[in-house]
Residue, then its C-alpha position, 0 to 999 in steps of 0.5 A: x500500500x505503501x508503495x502504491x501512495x509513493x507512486x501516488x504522491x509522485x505523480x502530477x497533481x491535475x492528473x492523478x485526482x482524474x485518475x482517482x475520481x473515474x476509476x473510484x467511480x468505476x468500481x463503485x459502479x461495477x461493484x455495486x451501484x450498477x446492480x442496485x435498481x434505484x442507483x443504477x436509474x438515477x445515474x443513467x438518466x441524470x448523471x449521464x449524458x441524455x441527448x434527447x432535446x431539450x434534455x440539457x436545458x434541465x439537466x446542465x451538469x450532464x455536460x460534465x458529469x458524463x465524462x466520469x462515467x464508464x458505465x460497461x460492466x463486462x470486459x467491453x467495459x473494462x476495455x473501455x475505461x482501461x483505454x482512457x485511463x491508459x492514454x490520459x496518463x499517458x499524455x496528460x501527465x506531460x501536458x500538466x508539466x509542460x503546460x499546467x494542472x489548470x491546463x490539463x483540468x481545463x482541457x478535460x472538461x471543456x472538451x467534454x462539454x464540446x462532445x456532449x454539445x456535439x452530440x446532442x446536436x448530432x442525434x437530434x439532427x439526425x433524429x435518433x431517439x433519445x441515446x446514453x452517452x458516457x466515458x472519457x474519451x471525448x476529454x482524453x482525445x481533446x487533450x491528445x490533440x492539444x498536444x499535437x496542436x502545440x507539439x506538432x513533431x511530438x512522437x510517441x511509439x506504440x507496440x507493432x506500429x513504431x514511432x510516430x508523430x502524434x498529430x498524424x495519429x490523432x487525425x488517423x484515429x478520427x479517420x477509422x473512427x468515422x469510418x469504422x463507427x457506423x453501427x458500432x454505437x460508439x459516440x463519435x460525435x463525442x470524440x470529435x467534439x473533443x478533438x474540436x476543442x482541444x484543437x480551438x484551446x491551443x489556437x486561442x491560447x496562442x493568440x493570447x486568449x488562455x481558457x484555463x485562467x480561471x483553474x489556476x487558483x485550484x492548484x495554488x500552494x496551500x497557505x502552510x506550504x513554502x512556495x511549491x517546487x515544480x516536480x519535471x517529470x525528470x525529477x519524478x523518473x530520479x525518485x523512482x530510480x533512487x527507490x528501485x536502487x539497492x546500493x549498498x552504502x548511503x551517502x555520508x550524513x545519511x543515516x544506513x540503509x537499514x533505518x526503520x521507517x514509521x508509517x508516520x513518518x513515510x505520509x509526513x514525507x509523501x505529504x512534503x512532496x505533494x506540498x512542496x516537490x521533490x527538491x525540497x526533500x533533505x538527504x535524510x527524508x531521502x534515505x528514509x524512501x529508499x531505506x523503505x523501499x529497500x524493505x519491501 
C-alpha cells in the first residue's frame, strides 16, 4: 500500500485526482451501484449524458458529469475505461508539466462539454431517439490533440506500429473512427467534439486568449506550504530510480540503509512532496524512501 501512495504522491497533481475520481467511480459502479435498481436509474438518466432535446436545458451538469462515467460492466467495459485511463496518463501527465494542472483540468472538461454539445446536436439532427452517452474519451482525445496542436513533431511509439508523430495519429484515429463507427454505437460525435476543442484551446491560447485562467487558483500552494517546487517529470523518473536502487552504502550524513521507517513518518514525507516537490526533500527524508523501499 505503501508503495502504491509513493507512486501516488509522485505523480502530477491535475492528473492523478482524474485518475482517482473515474476509476473510484468505476468500481463503485461495477461493484455495486450498477446492480442496485434505484442507483443504477438515477445515474443513467441524470448523471449521464441524455441527448434527447431539450434534455440539457434541465439537466446542465450532464455536460460534465458524463465524462466520469464508464458505465460497461463486462470486459467491453473494462476495455473501455482501461483505454482512457491508459492514454490520459499517458499524455496528460506531460501536458500538466509542460503546460499546467489548470491546463490539463481545463482541457478535460471543456472538451467534454464540446462532445456532449456535439452530440446532442448530432442525434437530434439526425433524429435518433433519445441515446446514453458516457466515458472519457471525448476529454482524453481533446487533450491528445492539444498536444499535437502545440507539439506538432511530438512522437510517441506504440507496440507493432513504431514511432510516430502524434498529430498524424490523432487525425488517423478520427479517420477509422468515422469510418469504422457506423453501427458500432460508439459516440463519435463525442470524440470529435473533443478533438474540436482541444484543437480551438491551443489556437486561442496562442493568440493570447488562455481558457484555463480561471483553474489556476485550484492548484495554488496551500497557505502552510513554502512556495511549491515544480516536480519535471525528470525529477519524478530520479525518485523512482533512487527507490528501485539497492546500493549498498548511503551517502555520508545519511543515516544506513537499514533505518526503520514509521508509517508516520513515510505520509509526513509523501505529504512534503505533494506540498512542496521533490527538491525540497533533505538527504535524510531521502534515505528514509529508499531505506523503505529497500524493505519491501
Amino acid at each position: 500500500m505503501q508503495q502504491y501512495k509513493i507512486w501516488y504522491f509522485t505523480r502530477p497533481r491535475a492528473l492523478r485526482k482524474l485518475l482517482a475520481i473515474n476509476v473510484c467511480i468505476y468500481l463503485l459502479w461495477v461493484v455495486a451501484l450498477a446492480h442496485i435498481g434505484g442507483a443504477h436509474a438515477f445515474i443513467t438518466e441524470h448523471l449521464a449524458l441524455r441527448t434527447a432535446w431539450p434534455g440539457l436545458l434541465y439537466a446542465p451538469w450532464q455536460l460534465v458529469t458524463y465524462s466520469f462515467l464508464h458505465l460497461g460492466t463486462g470486459f467491453g467495459g473494462l476495455i473501455h475505461i482501461g483505454f482512457n485511463m491508459l492514454w490520459l496518463y499517458w499524455i496528460g501527465h506531460d501536458v500538466e508539466e509542460q503546460y499546467g494542472s489548470h491546463a490539463l483540468v481545463t482541457l478535460y472538461l471543456f472538451a467534454a462539454a464540446g462532445g456532449a454539445l456535439l452530440s446532442a446536436l448530432f442525434y437530434n439532427l439526425v433524429g435518433a431517439e433519445d441515446v446514453l452517452v458516457h466515458g472519457a474519451s471525448g476529454s482524453v482525445l481533446g487533450i491528445i490533440t492539444a498536444l499535437a496542436v502545440w507539439q506538432p513533431y511530438y512522437r510517441i511509439r506504440l507496440w507493432l506500429i513504431g514511432s510516430h508523430r502524434l498529430i498524424y495519429l490523432v487525425i488517423g484515429f478520427l479517420v477509422l473512427d468515422i469510418l469504422l463507427s457506423f453501427g458500432s454505437g460508439v459516440a463519435v460525435s463525442a470524440h470529435l467534439g473533443g478533438a474540436l476543442i482541444g484543437f480551438l484551446f491551443v489556437r486561442l491560447q496562442q493568440a493570447g486568449i488562455d481558457l484555463s485562467n480561471w483553474a489556476r487558483g485550484l492548484f495554488e500552494p496551500r497557505p502552510h506550504a513554502a512556495p511549491r517546487a515544480r516536480v519535471r517529470p525528470r525529477l519524478l523518473d530520479r525518485l523512482e530510480h533512487m527507490l528501485d536502487r539497492r546500493r549498498a552504502d548511503p551517502p555520508r550524513g545519511e543515516e544506513p540503509a537499514g533505518m526503520s521507517v514509521s508509517e508516520e513518518e513515510l505520509d509526513r514525507i509523501l505529504d512534503k512532496i505533494n506540498d512542496t516537490g521533490l527538491d525540497s526533500l533533505s538527504p535524510k527524508e531521502r534515505a528514509a524512501l529508499e531505506s523503505f523501499s529497500r524493505s519491501r
